[in-house]
N, C-alpha and C positions, 0 to 999 in steps of 0.2 A: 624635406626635413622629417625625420622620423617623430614618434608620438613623444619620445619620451625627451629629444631634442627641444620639441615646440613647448613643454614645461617649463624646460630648464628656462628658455629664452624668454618664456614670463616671467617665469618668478627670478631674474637676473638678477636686478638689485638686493633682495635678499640674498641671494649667494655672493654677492660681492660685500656682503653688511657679514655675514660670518666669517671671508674667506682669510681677513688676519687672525683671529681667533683660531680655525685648522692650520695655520703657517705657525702658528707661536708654539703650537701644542707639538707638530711633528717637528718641530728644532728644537725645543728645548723638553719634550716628553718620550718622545716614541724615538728620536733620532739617537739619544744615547743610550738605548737598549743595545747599541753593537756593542757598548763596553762589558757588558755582561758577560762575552765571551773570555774577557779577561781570566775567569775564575778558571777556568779549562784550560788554560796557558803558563808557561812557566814564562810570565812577562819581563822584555828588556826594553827599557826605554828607549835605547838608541834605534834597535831594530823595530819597536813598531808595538801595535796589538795585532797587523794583518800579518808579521814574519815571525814572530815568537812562535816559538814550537808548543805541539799541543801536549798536553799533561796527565787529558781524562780529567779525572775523580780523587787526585791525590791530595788537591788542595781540602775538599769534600773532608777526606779520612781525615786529614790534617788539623780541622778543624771540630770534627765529632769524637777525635781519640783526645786531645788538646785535655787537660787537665782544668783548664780554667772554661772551658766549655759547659758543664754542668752548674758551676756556680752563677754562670752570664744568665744561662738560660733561667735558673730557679731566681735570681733576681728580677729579671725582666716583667716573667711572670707574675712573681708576688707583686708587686710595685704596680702591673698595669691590672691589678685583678681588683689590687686595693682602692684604684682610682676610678675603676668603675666598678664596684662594688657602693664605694662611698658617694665620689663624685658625680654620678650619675644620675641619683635620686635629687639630688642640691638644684639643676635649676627646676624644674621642674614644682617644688614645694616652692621655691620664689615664686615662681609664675603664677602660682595656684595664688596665694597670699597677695602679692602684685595686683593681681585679676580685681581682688575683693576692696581695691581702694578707691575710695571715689572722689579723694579732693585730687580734681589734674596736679594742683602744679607742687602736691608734695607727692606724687606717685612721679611725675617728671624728674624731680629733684632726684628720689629714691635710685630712679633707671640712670641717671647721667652718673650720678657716685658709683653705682656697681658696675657699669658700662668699662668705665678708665681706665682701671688695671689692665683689662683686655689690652688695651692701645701701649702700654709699655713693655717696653723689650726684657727678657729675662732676666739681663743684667743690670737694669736699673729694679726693677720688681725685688730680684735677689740682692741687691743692696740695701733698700729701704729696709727689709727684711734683717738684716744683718745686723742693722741700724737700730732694731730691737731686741734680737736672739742674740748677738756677738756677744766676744767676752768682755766687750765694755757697750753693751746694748741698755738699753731700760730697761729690758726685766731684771739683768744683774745687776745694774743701778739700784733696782728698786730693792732688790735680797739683800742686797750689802749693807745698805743704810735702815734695813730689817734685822742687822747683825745675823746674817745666815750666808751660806756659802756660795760660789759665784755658782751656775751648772751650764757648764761648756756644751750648749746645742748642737754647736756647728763640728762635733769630734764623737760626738756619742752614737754610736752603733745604735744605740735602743732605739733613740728618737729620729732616726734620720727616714726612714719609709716612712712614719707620721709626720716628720715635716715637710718630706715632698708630696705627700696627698694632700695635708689643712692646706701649703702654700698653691698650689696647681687649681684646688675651691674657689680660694680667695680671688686668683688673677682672670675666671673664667667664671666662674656661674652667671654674672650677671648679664654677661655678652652671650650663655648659652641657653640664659631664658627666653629671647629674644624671639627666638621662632614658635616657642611655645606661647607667647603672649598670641603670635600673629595664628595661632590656632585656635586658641579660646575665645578673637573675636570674630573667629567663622561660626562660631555655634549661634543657634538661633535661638534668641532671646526670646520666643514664644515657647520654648521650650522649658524655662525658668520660670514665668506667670504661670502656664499650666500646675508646675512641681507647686507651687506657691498654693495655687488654687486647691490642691489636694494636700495642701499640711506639708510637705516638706522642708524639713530646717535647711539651714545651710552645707550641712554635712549629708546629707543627705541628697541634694543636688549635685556637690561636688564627684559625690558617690556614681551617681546614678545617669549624671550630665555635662559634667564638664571631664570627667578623667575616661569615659567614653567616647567623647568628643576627639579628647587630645590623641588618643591610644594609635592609631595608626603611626601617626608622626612620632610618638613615643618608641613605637617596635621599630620606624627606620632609621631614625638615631643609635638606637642600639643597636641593629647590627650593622652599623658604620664605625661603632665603637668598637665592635668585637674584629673586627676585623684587622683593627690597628692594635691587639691586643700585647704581639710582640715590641709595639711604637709606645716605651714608658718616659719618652717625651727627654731628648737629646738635650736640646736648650737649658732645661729647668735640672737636671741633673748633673750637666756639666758644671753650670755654677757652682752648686751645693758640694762635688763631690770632690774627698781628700783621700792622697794614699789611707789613711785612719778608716775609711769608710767602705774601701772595693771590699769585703767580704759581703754586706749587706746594700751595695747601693751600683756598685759598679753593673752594666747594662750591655748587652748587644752592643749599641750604637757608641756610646764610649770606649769602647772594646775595639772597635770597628774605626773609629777617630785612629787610637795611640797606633793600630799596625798602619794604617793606612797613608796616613798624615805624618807621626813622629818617627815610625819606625819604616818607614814605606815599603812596607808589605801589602803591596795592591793585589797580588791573588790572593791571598788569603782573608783580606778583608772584601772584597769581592763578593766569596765565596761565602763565608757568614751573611751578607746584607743580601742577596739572591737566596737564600734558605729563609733570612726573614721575610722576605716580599711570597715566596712559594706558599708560606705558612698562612701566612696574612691572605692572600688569595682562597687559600683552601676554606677558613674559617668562613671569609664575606660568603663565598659559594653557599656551606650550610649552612649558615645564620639565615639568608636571603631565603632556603627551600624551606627552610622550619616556618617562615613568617609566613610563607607563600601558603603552606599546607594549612595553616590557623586559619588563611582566610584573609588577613593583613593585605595593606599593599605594601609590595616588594619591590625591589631594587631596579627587576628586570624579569 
């Protein structure tokens, strides 16, 4: 038995402890990558994806000459730049604040209430929500019986990207401090007595000791973020979104639903969702070399 045979057959139980974790991932990950070819195919359902004739790049034009093409794309972006522009800093200032409590079981208490939302599905989150913004929500409860007028949340072009970023906050920050807690209690608390012993407040520690501490895991969060920058989060927008609203809120991936799903135009939404994954690849790539270059740990 060769050297690299006699490995394997040690370390065997470990490869039998991953080997449904690689089966799950190449049948439901890597194995529909053949569908991709769709987009280069003038697809027929009866005949197939392997007899459908092939098409090139029309689908491609089809989609970059598309009229509603520039406005998917300029929403996407605005909407995912806003959520991590904004959303990004949120858990992070929890965690920091989190960090500095020191009765367990109202810092417990604190973690379990922000935790929750995470655990609800979109559509119940966006209902609760509804339940407050709608046109017979509490806050127009509360205007009305203010003698002032009702203001339609859920129809208002103005408010609708600031309602999908406060909402997207609300249902995630607390589930997305989580790793940053488990960061700030790798830092070495002889390093905090020291800062102490030379005068340093407590902003000054945070300065100098703990947002150093966090900062690696801080840059690979980001660019895991960036990367999904075209991904302005399908779920939470489908909910929220009404014909009223596709100038300003309509997205790739709802874009991608109506041909795909209602109108069943599979190449051409194909073809849109393989440009967003291309994109999405390109960004991780240079997000990952920029971190790598800083000095950071990187992706790979």
């Amino acid at each position: 038995m060769s050297a690299l045979g006699t490995r394997i057959w040690k370390s065997r139980f470990i490869y039998l402890l991953i080997l449904p974790t690689i089966i799950y991932f190449a049948i439901f990950t890597y194995a529909p990558f053949y569908g991709i070819t769709i987009a280069f195919k003038d697809y027929k359902i009866i005949a197939g994806i392997m007899d459908s004739p092939w098409v090139g790049f029309k689908h491609f034009e089809s989609m970059f000459t598309s009229e509603k093409f520039p406005t998917l794309l300029k929403n996407t972006v605005i909407i995912s730049m806003y959520r991590l522009f904004f959303g990004f800093p949120v858990p992070i200032l929890f965690a920091l604040m989190l960090n500095e409590v020191r009765h367990m079981l109202f810092k417990r208490f604190i973690q379990t209430i922000t935790y929750f939302p995470h655990f609800l599905s979109w559509v119940v989150f966006a209902g609760i929500i509804y339940n407050f913004i709608g046109p017979s929500g509490i806050i127009n409860l509360v205007l009305v019986n203010l003698g002032m007028d009702k203001f339609n949340f859920t129809t208002n072009p103005d408010v609708f990207r600031s309602l999908i970023v406060i909402t997207a906050i609300l249902k995630d920050f607390g589930w997305g401090a989580i790793i940053y807690l488990a960061a700030l209690a790798g830092i070495d608390s002889q390093l905090y007595e020291a800062a102490k012993i030379d005068g340093a407040g407590k902003m000054r520690q945070i300065w100098h000791i703990t947002l150093p501490g966090i900062r690696p895991i801080i840059a690979l969060l980001f660019c895991l973020q960036l990367a999904g920058i075209l991904d302005a989060g399908f779920d939470q927008i489908f909910m929220f979104l009404n014909p009223a609203l596709y100038d300003v809120g309509d997205i790739i991936d709802t874009y991608v639903y109506r041909l795909g799903i209602l109108q069943s135009q599979f190449e051409l939404s194909t073809a849109v969702g393989l440009f967003k994954g291309v994109i999405g690849m390109i960004l991780i790539i240079t997000a990952n070399s920029i971190i790598r270059r800083m000095g950071e740990k990187s992706l790979w």
